[in-house]
N, C-alpha and C positions, 0 to 999 in steps of 0.2 A: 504494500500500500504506500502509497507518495505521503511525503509528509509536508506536502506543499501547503505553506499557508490560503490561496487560490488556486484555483487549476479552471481553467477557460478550455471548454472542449468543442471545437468544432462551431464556433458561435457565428450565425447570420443577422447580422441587423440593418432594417432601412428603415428610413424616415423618409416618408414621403415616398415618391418614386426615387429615391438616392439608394444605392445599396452601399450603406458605409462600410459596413465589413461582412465576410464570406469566408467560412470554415478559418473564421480563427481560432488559433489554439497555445497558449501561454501557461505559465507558471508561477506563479511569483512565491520565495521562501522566506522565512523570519530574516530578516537584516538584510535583505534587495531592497537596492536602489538601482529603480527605474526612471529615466526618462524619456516622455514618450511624445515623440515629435513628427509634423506632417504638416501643411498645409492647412488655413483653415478650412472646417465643415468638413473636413475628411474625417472626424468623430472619434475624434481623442477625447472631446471632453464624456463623448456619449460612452464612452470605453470603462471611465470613474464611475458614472451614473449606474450600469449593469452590477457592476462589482458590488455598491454601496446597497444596490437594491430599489432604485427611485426609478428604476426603465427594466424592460424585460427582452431579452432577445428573441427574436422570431424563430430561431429554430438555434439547437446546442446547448449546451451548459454549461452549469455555473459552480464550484463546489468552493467553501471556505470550512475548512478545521477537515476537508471529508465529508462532511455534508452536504446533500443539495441543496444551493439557495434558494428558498420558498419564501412564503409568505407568513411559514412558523418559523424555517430560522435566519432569516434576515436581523432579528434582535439582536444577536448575536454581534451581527456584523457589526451593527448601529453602535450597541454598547462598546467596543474596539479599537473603531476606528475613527477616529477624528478625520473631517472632510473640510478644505477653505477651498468654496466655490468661487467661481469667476466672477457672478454675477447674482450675489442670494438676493432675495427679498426681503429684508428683515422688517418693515416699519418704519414707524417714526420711532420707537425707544430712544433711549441714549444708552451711550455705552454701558454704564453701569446698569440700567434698566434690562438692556440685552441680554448682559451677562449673567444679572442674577436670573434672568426666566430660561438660560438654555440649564445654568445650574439647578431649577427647579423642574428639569424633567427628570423621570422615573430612574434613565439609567445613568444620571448625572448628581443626582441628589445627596450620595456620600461623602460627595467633597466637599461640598460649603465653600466658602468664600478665603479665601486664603491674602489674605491683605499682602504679607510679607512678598509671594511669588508674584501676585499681580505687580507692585513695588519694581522688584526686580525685572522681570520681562519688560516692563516699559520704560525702565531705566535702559536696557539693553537694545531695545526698536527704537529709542529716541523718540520716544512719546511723552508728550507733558500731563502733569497730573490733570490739569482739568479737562482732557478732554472725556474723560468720564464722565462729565455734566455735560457733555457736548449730545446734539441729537446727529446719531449714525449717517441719515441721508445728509445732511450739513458738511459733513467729511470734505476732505480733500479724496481721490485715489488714490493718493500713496496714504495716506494715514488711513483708510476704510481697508487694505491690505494689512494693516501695522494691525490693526485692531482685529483683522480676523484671523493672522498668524497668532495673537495673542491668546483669543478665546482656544484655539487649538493645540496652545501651549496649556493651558489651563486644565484643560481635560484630561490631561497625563493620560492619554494613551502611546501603544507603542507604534502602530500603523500611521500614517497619514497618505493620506489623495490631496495634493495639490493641482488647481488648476491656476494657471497663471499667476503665480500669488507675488511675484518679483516684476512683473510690468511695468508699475509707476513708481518703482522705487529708484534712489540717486545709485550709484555706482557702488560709494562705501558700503552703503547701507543693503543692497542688492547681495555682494560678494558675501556680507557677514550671516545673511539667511540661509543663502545657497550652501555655503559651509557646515554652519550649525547639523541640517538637517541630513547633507551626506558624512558629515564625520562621525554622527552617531551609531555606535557598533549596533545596537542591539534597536534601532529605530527601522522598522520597512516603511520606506517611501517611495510613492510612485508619485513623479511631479509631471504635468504638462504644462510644456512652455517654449515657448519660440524664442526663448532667451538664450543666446550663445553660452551664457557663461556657466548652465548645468550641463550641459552635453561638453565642453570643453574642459571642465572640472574632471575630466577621466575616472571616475570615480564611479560611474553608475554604469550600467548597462541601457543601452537606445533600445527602444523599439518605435520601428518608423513604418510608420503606418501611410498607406498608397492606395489610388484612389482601385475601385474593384470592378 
C-alpha cells in the first residue's frame, strides 16, 4: 500500500467545454514540495480545489491518508490542511473579526487565540498592529496576502495549498515566504505561482501542467 499523503489516479476534469486535465495521475508525500506551474486557466488552481474537496473530478480519483475522498472524508482533509486562496471571499470583517470566526469553526476551535504567535508572525510579514482593526476588503494586495499567509500560519497545520500567495509582495518580503515555506522539513506544500522565484529556489519538484 503507498503511503502517499494524496494519490490523484487517473483524474479528468472540465469546466465548461475546457478539458483542463485528462488521466492525470500524481502523488504527493509528507514533506513535498510542489510547484505547480502553466499558463493561466490551464487549472492549476482547479488542481488545489479537487484535493481540498471544494470541486469534484469528472471521472478518477482522489485518495488522502488511503482513503477515498468523499463527502464523509473530506473532514479530514479540511481539519489538515491549511488553504491561502487566490481570491476568497471573506466579507466585510476585519482582520481580527476574520480571525476569531475561522478560529471559531469546529475543527479550529482548540486553539484559541494565541496573542504571542499572532505578535510574532506579523512582526515577521511586516505587518503593523493595527491593521487588525482594519476591514479585510480595505486591504492593500500585498497586505490581504500578509494576512492570509498569517491566518494559515495560525492554524498550525502541516500541509498547505498555496495559490498565488507571493504576487503582490516586494522582492524582500516575497524571497523571505518563499523560503520559510520550502525550508521547512516536515511542512508538505504544494504552491501555485507564476512567480520565478519558487521554481528557481530548486528546492521543490515542478509539475507543469499543458493545455489537453
Amino acid at each position: 500500500m503507498s503511503d502517499a499523503l494524496f494519490t490523484l489516479r487517473e483524474i479528468d476534469l472540465r469546466f465548461g467545454e475546457r478539458q483542463l486535465l485528462r488521466g492525470f495521475s500524481r502523488e504527493i508525500h509528507h514533506g513535498d514540495k510542489i510547484v505547480v506551474e502553466g499558463k493561466s486557466g490551464i487549472g492549476k488552481s482547479s488542481l488545489l480545489r479537487l484535493m481540498i474537496g471544494t470541486a469534484c473530478p469528472d471521472s478518477g480519483e482522489i485518495r488522502y491518508r488511503g482513503k477515498r475522498l468523499n463527502r464523509h472524508t473530506v473532514w479530514q482533509v479540511r481539519q489538515e490542511v491549511a488553504m491561502v486562496d487566490q481570491e476568497p471571499d471573506l466579507g466585510d470583517l476585519t482582520v481580527k473579526a476574520l480571525y476569531l470566526t475561522v478560529l471559531g469553526y469546529k475543527a479550529n476551535r482548540h486553539l484559541g487565540w494565541d496573542a504571542e504567535q499572532i505578535h510574532r508572525e506579523m512582526t515577521w510579514l511586516e505587518l503593523p498592529e493595527n491593521i487588525l482593526t482594519e476591514p479585510f476588503p480595505k486591504l492593500s494586495g500585498g497586505e490581504k496576502q500578509r494576512v492570509l499567509i498569517l491566518l494559515a500560519l495560525m492554524l498550525k497545520r502541516d500541509t498547505f495549498f498555496l495559490d498565488e500567495i507571493t504576487a503582490a509582495l516586494d522582492g524582500g518580503l516575497k524571497k523571505k515566504v518563499i523560503d520559510r515555506f520550502l525550508n521547512h522539513p516536515s511542512w508538505t506544500v504544494v504552491a501555485v505561482s507564476h512567480d520565478p522565484g519558487w521554481a528557481a529556489s530548486g528546492r521543490a519538484q515542478l509539475w507543469t501542467l499543458e493545455a489537453v
